[in-house]
MARBA-3410 file (N, C-alpha, C, O; in Angstrom, 1 decimal):
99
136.5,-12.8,57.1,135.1,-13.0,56.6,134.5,-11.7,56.3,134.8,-10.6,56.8 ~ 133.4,-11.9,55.1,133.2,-10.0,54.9,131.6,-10.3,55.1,130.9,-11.3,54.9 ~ 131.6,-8.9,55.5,130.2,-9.1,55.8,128.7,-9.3,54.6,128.8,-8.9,53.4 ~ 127.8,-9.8,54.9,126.9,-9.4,54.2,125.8,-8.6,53.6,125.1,-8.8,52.7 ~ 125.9,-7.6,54.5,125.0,-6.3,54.8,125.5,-5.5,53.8,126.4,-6.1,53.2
125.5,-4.5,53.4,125.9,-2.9,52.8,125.4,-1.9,53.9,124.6,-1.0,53.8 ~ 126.0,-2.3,55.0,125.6,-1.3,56.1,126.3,0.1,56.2,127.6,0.1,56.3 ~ 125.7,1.1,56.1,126.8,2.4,56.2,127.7,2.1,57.1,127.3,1.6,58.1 ~ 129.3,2.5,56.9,130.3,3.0,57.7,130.6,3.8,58.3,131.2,4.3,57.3 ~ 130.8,4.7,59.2,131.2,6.0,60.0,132.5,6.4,59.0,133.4,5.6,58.6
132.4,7.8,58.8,134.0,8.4,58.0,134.8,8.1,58.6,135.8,7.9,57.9 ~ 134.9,8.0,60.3,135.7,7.3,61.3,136.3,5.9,61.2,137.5,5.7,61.3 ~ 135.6,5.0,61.0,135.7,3.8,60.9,136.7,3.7,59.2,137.8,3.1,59.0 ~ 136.2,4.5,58.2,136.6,4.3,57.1,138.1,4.8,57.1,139.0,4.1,56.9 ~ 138.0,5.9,57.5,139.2,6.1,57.8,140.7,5.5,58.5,141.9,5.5,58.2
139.9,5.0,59.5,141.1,4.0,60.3,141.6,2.9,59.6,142.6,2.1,59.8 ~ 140.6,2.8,58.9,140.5,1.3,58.1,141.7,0.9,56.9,142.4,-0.1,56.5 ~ 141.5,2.7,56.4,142.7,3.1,55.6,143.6,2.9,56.1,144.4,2.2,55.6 ~ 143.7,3.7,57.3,145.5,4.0,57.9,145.7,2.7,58.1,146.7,2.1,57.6 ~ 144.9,2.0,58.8,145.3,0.2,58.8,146.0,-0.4,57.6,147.1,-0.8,57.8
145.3,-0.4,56.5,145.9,-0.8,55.1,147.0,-0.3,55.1,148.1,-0.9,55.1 ~ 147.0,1.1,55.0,148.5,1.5,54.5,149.9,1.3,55.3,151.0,1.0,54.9 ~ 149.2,1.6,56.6,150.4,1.2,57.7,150.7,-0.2,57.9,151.8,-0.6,57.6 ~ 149.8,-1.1,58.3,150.4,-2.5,59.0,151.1,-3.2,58.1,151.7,-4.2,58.4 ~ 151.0,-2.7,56.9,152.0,-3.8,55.9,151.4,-5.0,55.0,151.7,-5.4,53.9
150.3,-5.5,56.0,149.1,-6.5,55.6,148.6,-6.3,54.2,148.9,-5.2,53.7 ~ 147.8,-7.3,53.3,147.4,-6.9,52.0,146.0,-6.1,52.5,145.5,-5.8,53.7 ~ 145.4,-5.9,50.9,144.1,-5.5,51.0,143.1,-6.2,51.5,142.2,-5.8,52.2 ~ 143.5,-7.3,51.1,142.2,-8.7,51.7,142.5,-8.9,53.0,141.5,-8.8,53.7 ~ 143.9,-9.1,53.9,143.9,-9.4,54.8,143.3,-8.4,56.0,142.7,-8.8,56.9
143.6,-7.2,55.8,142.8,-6.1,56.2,141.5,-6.0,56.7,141.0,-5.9,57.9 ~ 140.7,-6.1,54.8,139.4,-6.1,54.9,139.0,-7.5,56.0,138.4,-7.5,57.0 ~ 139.7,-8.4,55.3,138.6,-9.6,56.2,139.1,-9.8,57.8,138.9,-10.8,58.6 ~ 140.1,-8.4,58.2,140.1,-8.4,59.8,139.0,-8.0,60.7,138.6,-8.5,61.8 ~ 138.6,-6.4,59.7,137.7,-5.4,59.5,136.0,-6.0,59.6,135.0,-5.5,60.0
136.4,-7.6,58.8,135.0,-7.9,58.2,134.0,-6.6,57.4,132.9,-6.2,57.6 ~ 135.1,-6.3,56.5,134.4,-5.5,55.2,134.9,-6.0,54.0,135.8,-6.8,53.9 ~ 134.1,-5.7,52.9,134.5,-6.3,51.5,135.8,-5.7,51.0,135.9,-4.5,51.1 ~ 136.9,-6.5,50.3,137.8,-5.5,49.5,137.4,-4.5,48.9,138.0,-3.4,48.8 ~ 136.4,-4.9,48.4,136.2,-3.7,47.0,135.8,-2.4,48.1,135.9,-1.2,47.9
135.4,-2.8,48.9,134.9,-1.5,50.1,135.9,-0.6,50.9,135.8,0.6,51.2 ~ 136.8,-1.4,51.2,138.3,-1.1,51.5,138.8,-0.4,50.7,139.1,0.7,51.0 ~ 139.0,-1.1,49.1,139.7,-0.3,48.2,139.1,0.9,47.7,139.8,1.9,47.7 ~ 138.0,1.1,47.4,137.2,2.3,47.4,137.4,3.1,48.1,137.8,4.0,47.4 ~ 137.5,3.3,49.7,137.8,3.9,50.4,139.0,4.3,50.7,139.2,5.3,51.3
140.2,3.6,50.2,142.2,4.3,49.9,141.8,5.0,48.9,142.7,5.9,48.8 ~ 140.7,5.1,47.5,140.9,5.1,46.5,139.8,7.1,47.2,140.1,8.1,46.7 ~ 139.4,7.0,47.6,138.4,8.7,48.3,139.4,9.0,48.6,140.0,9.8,47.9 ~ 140.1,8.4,49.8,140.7,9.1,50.5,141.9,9.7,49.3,141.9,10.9,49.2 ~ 142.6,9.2,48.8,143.3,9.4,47.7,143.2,10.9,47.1,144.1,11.8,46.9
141.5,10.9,47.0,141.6,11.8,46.1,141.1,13.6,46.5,141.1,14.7,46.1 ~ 140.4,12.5,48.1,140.0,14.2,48.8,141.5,15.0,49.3,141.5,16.2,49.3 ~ 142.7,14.4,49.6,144.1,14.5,50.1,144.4,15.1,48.5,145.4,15.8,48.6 ~ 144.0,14.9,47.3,144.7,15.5,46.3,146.0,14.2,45.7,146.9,14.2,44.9 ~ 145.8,13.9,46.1,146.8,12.4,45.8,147.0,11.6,44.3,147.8,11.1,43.5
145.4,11.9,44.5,145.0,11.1,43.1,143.9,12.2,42.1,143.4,13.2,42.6 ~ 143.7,11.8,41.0,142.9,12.8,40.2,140.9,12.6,40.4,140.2,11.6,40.3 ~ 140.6,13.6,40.5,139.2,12.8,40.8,138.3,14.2,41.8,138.7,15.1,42.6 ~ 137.1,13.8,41.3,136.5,14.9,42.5,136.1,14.7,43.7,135.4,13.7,43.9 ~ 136.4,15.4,44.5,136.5,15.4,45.7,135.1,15.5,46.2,134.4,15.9,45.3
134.5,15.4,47.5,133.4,15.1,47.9,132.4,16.7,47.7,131.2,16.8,47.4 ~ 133.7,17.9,48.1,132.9,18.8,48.0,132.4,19.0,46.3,131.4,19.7,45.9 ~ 133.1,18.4,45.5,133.4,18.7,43.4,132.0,17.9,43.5,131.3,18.1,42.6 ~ 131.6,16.9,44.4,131.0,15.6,43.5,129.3,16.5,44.3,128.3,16.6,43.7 ~ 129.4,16.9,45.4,128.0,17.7,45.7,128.0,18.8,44.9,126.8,19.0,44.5
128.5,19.5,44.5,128.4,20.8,43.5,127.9,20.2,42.5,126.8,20.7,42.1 ~ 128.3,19.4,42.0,127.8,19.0,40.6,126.7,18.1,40.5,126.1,17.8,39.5 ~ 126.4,17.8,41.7,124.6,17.2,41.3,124.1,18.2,41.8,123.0,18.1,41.5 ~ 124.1,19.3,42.6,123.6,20.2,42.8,123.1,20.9,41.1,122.0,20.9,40.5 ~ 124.6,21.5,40.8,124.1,22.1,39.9,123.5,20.8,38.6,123.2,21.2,37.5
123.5,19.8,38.9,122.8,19.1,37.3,121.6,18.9,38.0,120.9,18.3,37.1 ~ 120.9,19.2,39.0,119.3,19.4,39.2,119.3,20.6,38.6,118.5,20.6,37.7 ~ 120.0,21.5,38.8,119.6,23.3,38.8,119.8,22.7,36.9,118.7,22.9,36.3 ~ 120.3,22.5,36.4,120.2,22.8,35.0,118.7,21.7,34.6,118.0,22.1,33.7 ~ 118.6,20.7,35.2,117.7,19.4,35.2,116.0,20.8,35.0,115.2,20.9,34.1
116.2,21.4,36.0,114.7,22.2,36.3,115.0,23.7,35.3,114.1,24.6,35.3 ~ 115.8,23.7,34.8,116.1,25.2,33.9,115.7,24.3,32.6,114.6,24.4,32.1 ~ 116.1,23.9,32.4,115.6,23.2,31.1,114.7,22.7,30.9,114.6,22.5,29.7 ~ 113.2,22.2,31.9,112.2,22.0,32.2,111.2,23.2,32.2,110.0,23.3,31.7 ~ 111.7,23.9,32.6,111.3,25.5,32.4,111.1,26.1,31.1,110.0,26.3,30.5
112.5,26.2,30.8,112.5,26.8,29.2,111.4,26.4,28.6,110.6,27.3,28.1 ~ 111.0,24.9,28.6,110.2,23.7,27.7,108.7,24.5,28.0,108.1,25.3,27.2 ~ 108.4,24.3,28.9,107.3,24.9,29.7,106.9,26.1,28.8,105.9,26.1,28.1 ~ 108.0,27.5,28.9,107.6,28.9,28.5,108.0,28.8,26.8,108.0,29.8,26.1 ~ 108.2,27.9,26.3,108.0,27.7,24.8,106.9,27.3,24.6,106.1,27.9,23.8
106.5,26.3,25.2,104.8,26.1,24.8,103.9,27.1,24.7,103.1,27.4,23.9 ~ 104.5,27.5,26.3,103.3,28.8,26.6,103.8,29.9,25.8,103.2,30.9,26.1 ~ 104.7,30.1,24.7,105.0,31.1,23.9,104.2,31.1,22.8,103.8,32.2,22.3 ~ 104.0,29.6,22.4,103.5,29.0,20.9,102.1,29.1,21.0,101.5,29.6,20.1 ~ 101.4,28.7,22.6,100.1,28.4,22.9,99.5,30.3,23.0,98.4,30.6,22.6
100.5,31.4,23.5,100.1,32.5,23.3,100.3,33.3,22.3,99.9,34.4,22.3 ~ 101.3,32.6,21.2,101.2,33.2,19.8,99.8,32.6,19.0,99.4,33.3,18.0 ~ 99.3,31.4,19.4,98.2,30.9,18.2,96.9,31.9,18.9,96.0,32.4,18.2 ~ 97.0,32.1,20.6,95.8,32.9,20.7,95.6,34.1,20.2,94.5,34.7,20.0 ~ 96.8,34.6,19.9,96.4,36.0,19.7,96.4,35.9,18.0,95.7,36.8,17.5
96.8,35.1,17.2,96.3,34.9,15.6,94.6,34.7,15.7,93.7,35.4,15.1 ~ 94.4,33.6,16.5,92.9,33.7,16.2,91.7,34.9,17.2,90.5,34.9,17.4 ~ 92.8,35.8,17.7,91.8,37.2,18.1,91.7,38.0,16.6,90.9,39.0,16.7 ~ 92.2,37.9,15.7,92.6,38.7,14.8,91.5,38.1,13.8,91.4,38.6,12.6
END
């Protein structure tokens, strides 16, 4: 039976959950619905684990924080720019009409 919540998992739990799958020989479904977790939640989780182990192609947990890190930092650089162009245009027209 799978549950109905989307309640966070412990990396602990996710984990074991894995070696469960992989080890006991059992399918995916039968697993999950020992677990009482969804397949797709199960498979998700062989499918991380996969890729933080280098197994599979994909970014890894530290690749996937870098990169929203840096797509804010470019998100607010480019907000910026916008900003000191205005204020470029807005202080090129004042100094035409001191003239």
């Amino acid at each position: 039976m799978t549950r109905a919540t989307n309640a966070p998992y412990p990396d602990e739990f996710k984990a074991e959950a894995v070696r469960l799958y992989r080890e006991s020989g059992k399918t995916l479904r039968a697993v999950a619905e020992d677990l009482g977790v969804s397949t797709n939640s199960l498979r998700e989780w062989a499918k991380r684990y996969d890729i933080e182990r280098g197994a599979r192609p994909g970014l890894n947990q530290e690749e996937r924080t870098e990169l929203t890190r840096l797509r804010r930092e470019n998100r607010v650089l480019r907000e910026e720019r916008e900003i000191l162009k205005k204020a470029a245009v807005f202080f090129a027209e004042e100094t035409k009409s001191r003239r």
